[in-house]
LUMPA-72172 format. One line per 3 residues: number of its first residue (from 1); their letters; for each residue x negated, y negated, z of C-alpha. Coordinates in pm, 1 decimal, always signed. Layout:
! residues N
NUM	a	X,Y,Z ~ ...
This chain:
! residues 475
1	xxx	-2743.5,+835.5,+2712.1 ~ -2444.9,+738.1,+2902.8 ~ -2426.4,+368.1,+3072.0
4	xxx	-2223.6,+314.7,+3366.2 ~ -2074.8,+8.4,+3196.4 ~ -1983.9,+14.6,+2811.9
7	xxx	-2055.4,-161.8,+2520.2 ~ -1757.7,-311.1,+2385.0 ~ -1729.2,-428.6,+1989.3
10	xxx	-1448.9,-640.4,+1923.7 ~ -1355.7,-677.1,+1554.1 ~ -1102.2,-913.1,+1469.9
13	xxx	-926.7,-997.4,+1153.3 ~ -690.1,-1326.1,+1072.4 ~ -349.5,-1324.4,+933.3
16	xxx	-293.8,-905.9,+927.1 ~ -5.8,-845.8,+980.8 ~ +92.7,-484.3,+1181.3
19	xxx	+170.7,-291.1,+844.3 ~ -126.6,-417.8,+649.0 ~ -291.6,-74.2,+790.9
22	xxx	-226.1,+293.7,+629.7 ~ -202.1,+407.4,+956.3 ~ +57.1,+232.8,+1032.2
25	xxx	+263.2,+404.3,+760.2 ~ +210.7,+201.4,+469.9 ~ +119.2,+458.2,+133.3
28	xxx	+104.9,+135.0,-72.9 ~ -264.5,+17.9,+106.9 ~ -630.5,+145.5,+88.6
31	xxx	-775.8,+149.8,+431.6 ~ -939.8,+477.1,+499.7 ~ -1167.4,+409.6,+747.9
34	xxx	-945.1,+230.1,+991.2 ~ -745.1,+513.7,+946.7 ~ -1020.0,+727.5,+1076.3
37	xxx	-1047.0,+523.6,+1370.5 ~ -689.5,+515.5,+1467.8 ~ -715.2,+862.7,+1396.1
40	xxx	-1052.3,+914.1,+1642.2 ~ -891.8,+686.1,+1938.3 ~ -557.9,+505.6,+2000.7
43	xxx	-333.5,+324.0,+1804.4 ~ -73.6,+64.3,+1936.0 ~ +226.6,-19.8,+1716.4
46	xxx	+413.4,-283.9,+1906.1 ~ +143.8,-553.2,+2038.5 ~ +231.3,-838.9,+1991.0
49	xxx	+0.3,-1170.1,+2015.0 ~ +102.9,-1472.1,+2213.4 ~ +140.8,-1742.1,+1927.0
52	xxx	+202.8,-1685.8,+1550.7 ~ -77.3,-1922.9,+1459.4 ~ -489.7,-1902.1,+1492.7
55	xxx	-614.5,-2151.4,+1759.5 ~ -341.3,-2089.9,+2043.8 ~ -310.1,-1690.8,+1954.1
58	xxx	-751.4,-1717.4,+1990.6 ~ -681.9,-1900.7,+2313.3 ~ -472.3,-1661.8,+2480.1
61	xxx	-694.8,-1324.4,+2396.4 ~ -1021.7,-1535.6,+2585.7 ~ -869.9,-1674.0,+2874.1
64	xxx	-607.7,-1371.6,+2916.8 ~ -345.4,-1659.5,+2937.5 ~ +27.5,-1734.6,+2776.1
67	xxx	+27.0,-2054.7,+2649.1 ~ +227.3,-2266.1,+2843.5 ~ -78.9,-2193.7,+3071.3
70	xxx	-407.2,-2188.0,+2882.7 ~ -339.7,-2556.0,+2704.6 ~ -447.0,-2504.3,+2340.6
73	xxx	-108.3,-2513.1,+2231.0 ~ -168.0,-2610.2,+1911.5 ~ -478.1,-2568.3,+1638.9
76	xxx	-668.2,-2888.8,+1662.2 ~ -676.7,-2883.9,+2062.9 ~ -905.8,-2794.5,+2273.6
79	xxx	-914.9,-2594.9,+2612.5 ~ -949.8,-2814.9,+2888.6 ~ -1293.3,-2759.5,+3076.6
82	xxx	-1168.4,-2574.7,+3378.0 ~ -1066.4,-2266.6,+3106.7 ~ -1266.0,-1989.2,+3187.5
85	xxx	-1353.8,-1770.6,+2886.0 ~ -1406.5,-1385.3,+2870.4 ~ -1768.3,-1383.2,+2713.5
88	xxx	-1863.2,-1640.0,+2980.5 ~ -1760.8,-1408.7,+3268.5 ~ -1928.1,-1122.8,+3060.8
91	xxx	-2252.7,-1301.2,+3034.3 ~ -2268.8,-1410.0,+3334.1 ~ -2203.6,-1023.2,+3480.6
94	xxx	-2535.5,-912.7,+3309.1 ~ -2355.8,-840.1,+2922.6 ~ -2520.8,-944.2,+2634.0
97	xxx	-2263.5,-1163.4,+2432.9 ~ -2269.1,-1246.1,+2057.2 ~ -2031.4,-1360.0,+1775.8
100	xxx	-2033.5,-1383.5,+1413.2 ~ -1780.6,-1522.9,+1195.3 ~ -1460.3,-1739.5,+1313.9
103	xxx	-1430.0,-1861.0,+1677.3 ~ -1168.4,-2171.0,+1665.3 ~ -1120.9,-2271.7,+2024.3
106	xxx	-1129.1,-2609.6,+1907.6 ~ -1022.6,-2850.6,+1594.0 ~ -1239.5,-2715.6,+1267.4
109	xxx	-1087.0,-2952.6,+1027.2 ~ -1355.4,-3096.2,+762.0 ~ -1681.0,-3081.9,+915.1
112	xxx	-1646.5,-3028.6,+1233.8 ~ -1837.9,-2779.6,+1434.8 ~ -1770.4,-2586.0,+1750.5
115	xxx	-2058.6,-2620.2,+2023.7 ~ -2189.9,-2271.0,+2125.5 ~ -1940.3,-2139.2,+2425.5
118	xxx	-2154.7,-2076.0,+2794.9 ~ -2235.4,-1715.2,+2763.9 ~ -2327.2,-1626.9,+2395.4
121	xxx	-2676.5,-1520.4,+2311.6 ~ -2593.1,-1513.8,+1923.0 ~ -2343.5,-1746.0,+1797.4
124	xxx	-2333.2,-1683.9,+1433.6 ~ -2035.8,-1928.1,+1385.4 ~ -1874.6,-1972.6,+1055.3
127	xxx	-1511.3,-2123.1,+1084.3 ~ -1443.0,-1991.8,+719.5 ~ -1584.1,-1981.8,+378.8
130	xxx	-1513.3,-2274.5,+210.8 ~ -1726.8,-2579.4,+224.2 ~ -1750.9,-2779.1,+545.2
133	xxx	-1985.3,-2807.9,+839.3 ~ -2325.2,-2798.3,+715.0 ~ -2359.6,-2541.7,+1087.2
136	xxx	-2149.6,-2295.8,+894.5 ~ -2413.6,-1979.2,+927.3 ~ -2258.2,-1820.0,+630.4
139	xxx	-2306.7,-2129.0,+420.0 ~ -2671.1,-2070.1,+544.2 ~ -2658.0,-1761.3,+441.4
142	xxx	-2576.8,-1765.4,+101.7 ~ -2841.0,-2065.4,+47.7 ~ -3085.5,-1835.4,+128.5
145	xxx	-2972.7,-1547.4,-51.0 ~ -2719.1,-1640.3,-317.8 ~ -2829.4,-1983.4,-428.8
148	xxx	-2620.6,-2051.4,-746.7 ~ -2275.9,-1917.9,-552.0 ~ -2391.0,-2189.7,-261.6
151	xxx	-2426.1,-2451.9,-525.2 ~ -2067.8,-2347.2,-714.5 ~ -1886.0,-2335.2,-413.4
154	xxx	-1960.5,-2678.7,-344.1 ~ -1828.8,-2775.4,-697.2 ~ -1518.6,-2597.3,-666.8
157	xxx	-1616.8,-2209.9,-752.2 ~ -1346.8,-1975.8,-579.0 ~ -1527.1,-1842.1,-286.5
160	xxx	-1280.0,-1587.9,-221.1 ~ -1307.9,-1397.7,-538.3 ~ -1756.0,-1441.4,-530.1
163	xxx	-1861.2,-1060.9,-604.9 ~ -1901.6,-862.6,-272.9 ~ -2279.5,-892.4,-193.6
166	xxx	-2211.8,-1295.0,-159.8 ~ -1861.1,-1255.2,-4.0 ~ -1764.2,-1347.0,+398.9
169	xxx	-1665.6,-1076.7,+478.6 ~ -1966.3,-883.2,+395.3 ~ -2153.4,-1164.3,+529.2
172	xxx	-1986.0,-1064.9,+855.9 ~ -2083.9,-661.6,+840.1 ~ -2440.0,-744.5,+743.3
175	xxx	-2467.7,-969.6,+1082.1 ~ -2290.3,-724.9,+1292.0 ~ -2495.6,-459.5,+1172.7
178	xxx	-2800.9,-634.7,+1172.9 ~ -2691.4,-693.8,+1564.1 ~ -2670.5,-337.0,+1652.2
181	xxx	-2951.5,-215.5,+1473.8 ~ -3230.5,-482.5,+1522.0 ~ -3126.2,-768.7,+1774.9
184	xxx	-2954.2,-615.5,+2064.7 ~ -3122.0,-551.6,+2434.1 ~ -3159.1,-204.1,+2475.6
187	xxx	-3171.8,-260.0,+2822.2 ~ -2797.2,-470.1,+2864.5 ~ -2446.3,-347.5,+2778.8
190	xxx	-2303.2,-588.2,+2488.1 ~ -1997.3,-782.6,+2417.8 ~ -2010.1,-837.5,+2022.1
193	xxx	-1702.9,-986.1,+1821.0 ~ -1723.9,-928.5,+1472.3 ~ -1434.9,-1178.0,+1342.2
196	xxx	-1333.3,-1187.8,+942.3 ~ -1156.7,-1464.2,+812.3 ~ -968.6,-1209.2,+580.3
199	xxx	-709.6,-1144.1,+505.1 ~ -645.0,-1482.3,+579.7 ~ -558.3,-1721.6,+237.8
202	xxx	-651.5,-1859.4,-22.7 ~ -538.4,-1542.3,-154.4 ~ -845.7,-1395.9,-366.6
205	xxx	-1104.2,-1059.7,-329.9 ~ -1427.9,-978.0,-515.5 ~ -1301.0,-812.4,-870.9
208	xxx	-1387.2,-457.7,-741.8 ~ -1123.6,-489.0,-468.7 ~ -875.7,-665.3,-690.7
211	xxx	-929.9,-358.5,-908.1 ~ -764.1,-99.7,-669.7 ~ -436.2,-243.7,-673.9
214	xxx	-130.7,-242.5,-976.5 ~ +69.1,-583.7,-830.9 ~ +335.4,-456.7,-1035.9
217	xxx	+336.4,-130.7,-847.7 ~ +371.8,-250.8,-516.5 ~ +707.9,-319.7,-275.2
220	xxx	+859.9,-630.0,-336.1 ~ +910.9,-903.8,-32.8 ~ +1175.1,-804.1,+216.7
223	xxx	+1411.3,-1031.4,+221.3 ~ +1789.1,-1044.9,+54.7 ~ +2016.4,-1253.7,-133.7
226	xxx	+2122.2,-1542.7,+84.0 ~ +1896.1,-1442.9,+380.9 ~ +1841.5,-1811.0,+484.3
229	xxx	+2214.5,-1928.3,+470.1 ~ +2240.3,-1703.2,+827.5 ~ +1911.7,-1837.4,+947.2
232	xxx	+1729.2,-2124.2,+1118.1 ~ +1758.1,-2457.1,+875.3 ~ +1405.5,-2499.2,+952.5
235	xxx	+1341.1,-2184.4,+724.2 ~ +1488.6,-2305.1,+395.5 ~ +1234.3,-2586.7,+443.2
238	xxx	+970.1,-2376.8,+456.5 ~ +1076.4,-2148.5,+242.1 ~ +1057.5,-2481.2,-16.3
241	xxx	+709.3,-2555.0,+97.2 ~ +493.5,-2439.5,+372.4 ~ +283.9,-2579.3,+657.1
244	xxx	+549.1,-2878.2,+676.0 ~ +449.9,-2982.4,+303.1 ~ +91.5,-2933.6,+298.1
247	xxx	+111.4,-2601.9,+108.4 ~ +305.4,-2422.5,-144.9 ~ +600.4,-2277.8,-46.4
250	xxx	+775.9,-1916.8,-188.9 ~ +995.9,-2093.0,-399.7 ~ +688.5,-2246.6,-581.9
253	xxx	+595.0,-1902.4,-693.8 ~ +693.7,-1658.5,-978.4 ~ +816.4,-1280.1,-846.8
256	xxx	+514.5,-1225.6,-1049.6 ~ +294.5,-1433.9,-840.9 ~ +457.8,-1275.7,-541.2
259	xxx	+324.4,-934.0,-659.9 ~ -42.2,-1060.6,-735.2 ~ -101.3,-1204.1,-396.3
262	xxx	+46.6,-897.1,-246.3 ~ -238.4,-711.1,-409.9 ~ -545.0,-1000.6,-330.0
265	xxx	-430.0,-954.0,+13.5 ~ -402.5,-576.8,+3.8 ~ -743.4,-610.0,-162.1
268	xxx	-885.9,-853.3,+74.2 ~ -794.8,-585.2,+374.8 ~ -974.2,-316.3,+164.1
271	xxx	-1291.8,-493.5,+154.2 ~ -1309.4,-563.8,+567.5 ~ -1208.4,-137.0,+572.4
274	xxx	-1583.8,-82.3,+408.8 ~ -1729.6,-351.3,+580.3 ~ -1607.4,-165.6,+947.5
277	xxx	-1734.7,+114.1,+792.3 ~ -2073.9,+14.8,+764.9 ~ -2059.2,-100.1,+1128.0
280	xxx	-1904.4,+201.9,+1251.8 ~ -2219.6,+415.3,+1060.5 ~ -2396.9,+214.6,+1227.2
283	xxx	-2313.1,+289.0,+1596.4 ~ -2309.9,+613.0,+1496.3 ~ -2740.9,+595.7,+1337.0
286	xxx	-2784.7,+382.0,+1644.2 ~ -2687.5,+624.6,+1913.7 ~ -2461.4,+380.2,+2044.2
289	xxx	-2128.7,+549.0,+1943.5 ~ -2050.4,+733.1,+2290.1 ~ -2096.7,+428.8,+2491.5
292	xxx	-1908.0,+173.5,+2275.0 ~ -1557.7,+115.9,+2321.4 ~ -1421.8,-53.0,+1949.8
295	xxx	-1117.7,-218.9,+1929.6 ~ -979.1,-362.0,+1612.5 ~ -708.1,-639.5,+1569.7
298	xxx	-597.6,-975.1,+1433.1 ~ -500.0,-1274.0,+1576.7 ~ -148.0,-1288.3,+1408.4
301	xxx	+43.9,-1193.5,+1069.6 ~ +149.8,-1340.5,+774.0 ~ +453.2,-1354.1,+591.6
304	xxx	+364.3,-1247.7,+264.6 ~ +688.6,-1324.7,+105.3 ~ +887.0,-1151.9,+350.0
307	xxx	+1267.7,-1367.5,+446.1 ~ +1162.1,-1606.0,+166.8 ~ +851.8,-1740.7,+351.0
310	xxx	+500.5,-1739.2,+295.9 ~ +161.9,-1775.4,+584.1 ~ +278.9,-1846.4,+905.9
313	xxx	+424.4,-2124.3,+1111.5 ~ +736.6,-2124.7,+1339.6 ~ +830.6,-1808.6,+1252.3
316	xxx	+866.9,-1524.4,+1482.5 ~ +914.9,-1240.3,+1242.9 ~ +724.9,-932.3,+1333.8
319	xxx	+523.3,-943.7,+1028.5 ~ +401.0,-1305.6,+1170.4 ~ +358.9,-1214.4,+1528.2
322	xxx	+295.6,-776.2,+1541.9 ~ -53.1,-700.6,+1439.7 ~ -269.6,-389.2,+1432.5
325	xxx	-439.1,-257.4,+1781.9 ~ -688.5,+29.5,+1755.3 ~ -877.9,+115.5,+2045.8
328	xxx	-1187.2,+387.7,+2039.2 ~ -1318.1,+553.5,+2348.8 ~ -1455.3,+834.3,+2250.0
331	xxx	-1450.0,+1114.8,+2572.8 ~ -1191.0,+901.1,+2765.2 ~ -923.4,+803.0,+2481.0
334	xxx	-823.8,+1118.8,+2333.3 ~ -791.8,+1066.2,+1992.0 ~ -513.1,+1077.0,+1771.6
337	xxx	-298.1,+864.1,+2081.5 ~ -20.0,+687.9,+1965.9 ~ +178.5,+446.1,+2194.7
340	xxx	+512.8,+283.8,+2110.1 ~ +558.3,+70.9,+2424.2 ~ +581.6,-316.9,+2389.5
343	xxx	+197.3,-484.5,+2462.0 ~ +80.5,-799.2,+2424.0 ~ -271.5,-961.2,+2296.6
346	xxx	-342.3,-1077.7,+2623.2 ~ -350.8,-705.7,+2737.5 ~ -627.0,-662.9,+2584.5
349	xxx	-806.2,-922.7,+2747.2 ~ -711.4,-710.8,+3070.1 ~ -832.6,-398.6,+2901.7
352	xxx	-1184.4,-491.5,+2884.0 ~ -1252.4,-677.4,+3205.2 ~ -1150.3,-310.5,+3350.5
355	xxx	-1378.8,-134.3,+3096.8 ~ -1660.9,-344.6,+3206.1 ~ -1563.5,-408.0,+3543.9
358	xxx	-1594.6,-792.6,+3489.0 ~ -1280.4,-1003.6,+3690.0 ~ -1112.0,-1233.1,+3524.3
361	xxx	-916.1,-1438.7,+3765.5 ~ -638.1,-1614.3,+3627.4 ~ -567.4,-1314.2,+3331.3
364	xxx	-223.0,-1242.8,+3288.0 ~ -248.9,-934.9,+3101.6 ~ -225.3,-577.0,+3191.7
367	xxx	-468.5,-298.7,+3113.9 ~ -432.3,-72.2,+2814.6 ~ -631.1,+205.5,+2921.2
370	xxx	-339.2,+360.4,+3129.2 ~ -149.4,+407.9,+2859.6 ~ -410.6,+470.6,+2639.5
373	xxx	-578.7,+771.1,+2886.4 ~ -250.5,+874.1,+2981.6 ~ -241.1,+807.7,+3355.9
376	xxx	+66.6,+613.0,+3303.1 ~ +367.4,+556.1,+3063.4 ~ +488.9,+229.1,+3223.1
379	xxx	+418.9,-127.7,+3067.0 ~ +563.0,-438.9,+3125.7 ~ +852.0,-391.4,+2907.4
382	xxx	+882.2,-707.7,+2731.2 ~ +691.8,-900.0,+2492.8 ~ +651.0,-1312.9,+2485.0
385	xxx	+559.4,-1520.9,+2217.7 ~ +548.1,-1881.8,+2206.7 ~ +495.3,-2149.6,+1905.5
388	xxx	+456.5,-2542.5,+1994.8 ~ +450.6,-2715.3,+1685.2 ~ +133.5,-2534.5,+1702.8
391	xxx	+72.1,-2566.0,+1332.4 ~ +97.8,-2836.6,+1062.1 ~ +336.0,-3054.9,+1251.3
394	xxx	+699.0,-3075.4,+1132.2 ~ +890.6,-3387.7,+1190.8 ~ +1103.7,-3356.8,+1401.3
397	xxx	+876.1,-3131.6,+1585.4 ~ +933.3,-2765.7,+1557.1 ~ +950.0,-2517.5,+1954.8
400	xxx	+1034.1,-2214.3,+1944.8 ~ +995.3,-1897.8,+2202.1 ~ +1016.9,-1582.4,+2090.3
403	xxx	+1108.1,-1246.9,+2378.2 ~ +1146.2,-921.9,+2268.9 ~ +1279.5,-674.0,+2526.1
406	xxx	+1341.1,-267.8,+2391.0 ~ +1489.7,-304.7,+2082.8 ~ +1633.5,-647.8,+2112.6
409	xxx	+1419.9,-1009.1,+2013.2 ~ +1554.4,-1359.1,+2080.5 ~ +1449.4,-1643.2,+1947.5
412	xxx	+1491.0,-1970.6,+2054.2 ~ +1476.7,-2265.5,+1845.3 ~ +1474.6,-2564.2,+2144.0
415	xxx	+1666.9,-2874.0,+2065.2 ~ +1697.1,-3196.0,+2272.9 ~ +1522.9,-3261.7,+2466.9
418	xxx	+1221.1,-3076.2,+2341.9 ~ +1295.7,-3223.1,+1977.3 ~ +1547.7,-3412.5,+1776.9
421	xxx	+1620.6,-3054.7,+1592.6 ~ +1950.6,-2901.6,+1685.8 ~ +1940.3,-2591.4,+1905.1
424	xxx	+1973.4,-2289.3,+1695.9 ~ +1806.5,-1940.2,+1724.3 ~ +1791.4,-1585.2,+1608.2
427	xxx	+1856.2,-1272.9,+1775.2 ~ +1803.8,-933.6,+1621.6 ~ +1875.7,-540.0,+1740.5
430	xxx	+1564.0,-411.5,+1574.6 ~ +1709.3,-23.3,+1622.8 ~ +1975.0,-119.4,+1340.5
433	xxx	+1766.6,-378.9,+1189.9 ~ +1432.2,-321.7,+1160.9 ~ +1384.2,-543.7,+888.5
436	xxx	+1509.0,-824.2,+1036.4 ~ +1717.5,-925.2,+796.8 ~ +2065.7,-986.6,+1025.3
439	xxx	+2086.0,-1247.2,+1259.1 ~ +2333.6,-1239.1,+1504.2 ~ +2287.1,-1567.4,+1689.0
442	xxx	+2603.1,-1670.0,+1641.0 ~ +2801.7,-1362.1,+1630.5 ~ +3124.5,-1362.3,+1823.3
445	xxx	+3103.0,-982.2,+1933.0 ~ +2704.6,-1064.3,+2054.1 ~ +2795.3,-1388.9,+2264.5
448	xxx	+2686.6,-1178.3,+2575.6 ~ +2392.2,-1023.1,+2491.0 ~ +2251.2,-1349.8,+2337.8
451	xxx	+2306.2,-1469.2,+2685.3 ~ +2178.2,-1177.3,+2870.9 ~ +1848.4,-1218.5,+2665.1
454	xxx	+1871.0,-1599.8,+2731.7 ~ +1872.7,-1548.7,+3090.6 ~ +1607.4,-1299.8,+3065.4
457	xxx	+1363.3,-1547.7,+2855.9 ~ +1398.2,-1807.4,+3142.9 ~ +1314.6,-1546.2,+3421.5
460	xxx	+1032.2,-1429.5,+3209.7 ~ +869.4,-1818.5,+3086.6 ~ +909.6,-1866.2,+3526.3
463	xxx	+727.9,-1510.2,+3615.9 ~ +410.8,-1597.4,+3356.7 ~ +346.6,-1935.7,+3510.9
466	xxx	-9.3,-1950.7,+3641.8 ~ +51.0,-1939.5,+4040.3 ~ -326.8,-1891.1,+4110.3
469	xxx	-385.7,-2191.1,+4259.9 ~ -493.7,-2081.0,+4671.9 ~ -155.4,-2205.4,+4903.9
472	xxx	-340.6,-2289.0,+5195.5 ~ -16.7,-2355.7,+5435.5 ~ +368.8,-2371.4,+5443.7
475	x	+297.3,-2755.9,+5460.1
């Protein structure tokens, strides 16, 4: 039966980047059934999220806010108290909200735990897999059901690479299943996110997944000799060691090693395709496939080896900041829709307060479901991205903004006085470079389109400031 509002299933990955996805043209990956769903809906290929790390990027898709207006601007901060969060409005409109896996709204270092949001019903929170907060559900989980992998994990065993029964990410498709098929209102749209922590690293997969890939067989990083000479300074110390020293960096590992965590995180993708594939079956057993809206994403890339880097950090590459969108509606969103134009995460946000008819007032974004219906073929134009030392801190501390407009991105690497770094930047014509590999920041015969996308930026960072505040008077 049809409901005058939707359901709406959000699954979300972390740290996929846009071409970790067969369809988005990559032979080299396993993911059938996110295929199939591209393939049964729409898929966008240029959205973009709104930082290139977890926490603010998180921030942005629940309040439907750029950074420079939400607040988290880094992981380890919090939203201030006035934030008002999409499941909250959603709840309160008469949705039933739930969440299982990651959340991170709020520091998760060690043990610490993130309260229960307003608005959630089921809060199934588990910041990650490895051992921490004894409120982790899926360390709960596997007490109950596998014992001696609970026990090893807290003496070192490599929970990434525990067989698949016992592994997050199924963890995560047995809750969200278990949701549709035993613990939802039948009488209340719903608002589930289903969020993995893959493909995020350590790099590792149960042995099965592992299994499907030859490392040896697979494309080597994209990058060339003497890439970082033209680029940023701040990326040959990365490139040394990442997360500002707290991690190893690509020049710690073998071209060998380079291949092998291409294929755990091939492998790691492969295992959340099945696990949407049970919850997909699912709607479908359920009778809840016509009036469910699914949209598949991630919260940001990862750099995988790519311009000498590894993970993520101030780095504004697309396979850092470009991640998969796939959006089922099936009877509205014909399927097989592709769309090109430039959308942001925050979009999204926009996209399902229309679906459900739920206002969100201070979201930025605009609605999807124009383009994705075909009523219109006019977006925004631009993209805006926008890192804060938002990671590990660097000292001196690392800005950067990030606008891409057609075919042309700038980045902007802020000096004094937003930090002791020098100004520098990056600015790419993706229609001759895809790849990213030529920067021509300081190119004599590109002084004037640097500054024509300079100028640009600054008109963009004043047009997204949050101007919702009632003017009562001219004085």
């Amino acid at each position: 039966m049809s409901r005058s509002r939707p359901n709406v299933l959000l699954i979300c990955t972390d740290q996929q980047r846009f071409d970790a996805l067969g369809a988005s043209g990559n032979a080299e990956i396993d993911t059938p059934h996110l295929d199939q769903l591209a393939a049964d809906g729409a898929i966008f290929t240029n959205c973009y999220v709104q930082a290139p790390v977890c926490a603010p990027s998180r921030a942005s898709l629940m309040t439907g806010q750029y950074l420079h207006n939400h607040g988290l601007y880094a992981n380890g901060v919090q939203l201030p108290g006035s934030a008002r969060l999409l499941p909250t409005a959603l709840a309160e409109a008469g949705y039933d909200c739930g969440l299982v896996g990651k959340w991170h709204l709020d520091a998760c270092f060690g043990d610490r735990t993130e309260e229960k949001p307003p608005g959630f019903r089921v809060w199934q929170w588990a910041h990650d897999p490895y051992p921490g907060s004894s409120e982790n559900a899926y360390h709960r989980w596997l007490e109950l059901t596998h014992p001696e992998i609970a026990v090893g994990a807290e003496i070192g065993t490599r929970i990434d690479e525990v067989p698949t029964e016992a592994h997050y990410s199924h963890w995560v498709g047995e809750e969200t299943v278990r949701y549709l098929s035993a613990s939802r209102p039948i009488d209340r749209p719903f608002f589930f996110i289903a969020n993995f922590f893959d493909p995020h690293h350590s790099f590792g997969a149960p042995k099965e997944y592992v299994d499907r890939y030859r490392a040896d067989q697979l494309s080597g990083p994209n990058t060339v000799p003497g890439e970082l000479d033209g680029k940023p300074p701040i990326f040959a110390e990365a490139s040394r060691a990442s997360y500002a020293g707290h991690a190893p960096g690509y020049l710690d590992y073998s071209s060998e090693e380079l291949q092998q965590i291409k294929a755990d995180y091939y492998a790691m993708v492969s295992l959340v395709d099945d696990e949407v594939s049970r919850i997909l079956t699912t709607l479908d057993e359920q009778g809840l496939a016509e009036d469910t809206v699914v949209i598949f994403t991630s919260d940001h890339g990862e750099m995988l080896g790519d311009h000498q880097l590894m993970l993520k950090g101030p780095m504004m590459y697309d396979c850092a900041i470009r991640v998969p969108l796939l959006i089922k509606w099936p009877g509205r969103i014909p399927a097989g829709t592709r769309i090109d134009e430039l959308v942001e995460w925050i979009d999204l946000t926009a996209t399902i307060t229309e679906l459900t008819g739920v206002p969100l007032p201070r979201c930025q974004g605009r609605s999807l479901l124009g383009l994705a219906t075909g009523r219109t073929t006019d977006h925004r134009g631009w993209a805006l991205c926008e890192y804060r030392d938002s990671g590990h801190p660097y000292d001196p501390p690392v800005h950067t903004t990030m606008l891409r407009s057609g075919d042309t991105k700038i980045v902007v690497y802020h000096g004094p006085p937003t930090s002791d770094r020098g100004r520098t930047g990056e600015l790419y014509d993706l229609a001759t470079d895809p790849g990213e590999l030529i920067n021509l920041w300081d190119r004599s015969d590109h002084v004037g389109h640097r500054q024509q996308m300079t100028e640009l930026l600054l008109d963009v960072l004043i047009a997204t400031e949050d101007r919702t505040q009632e003017r009562k008077a001219f004085w």
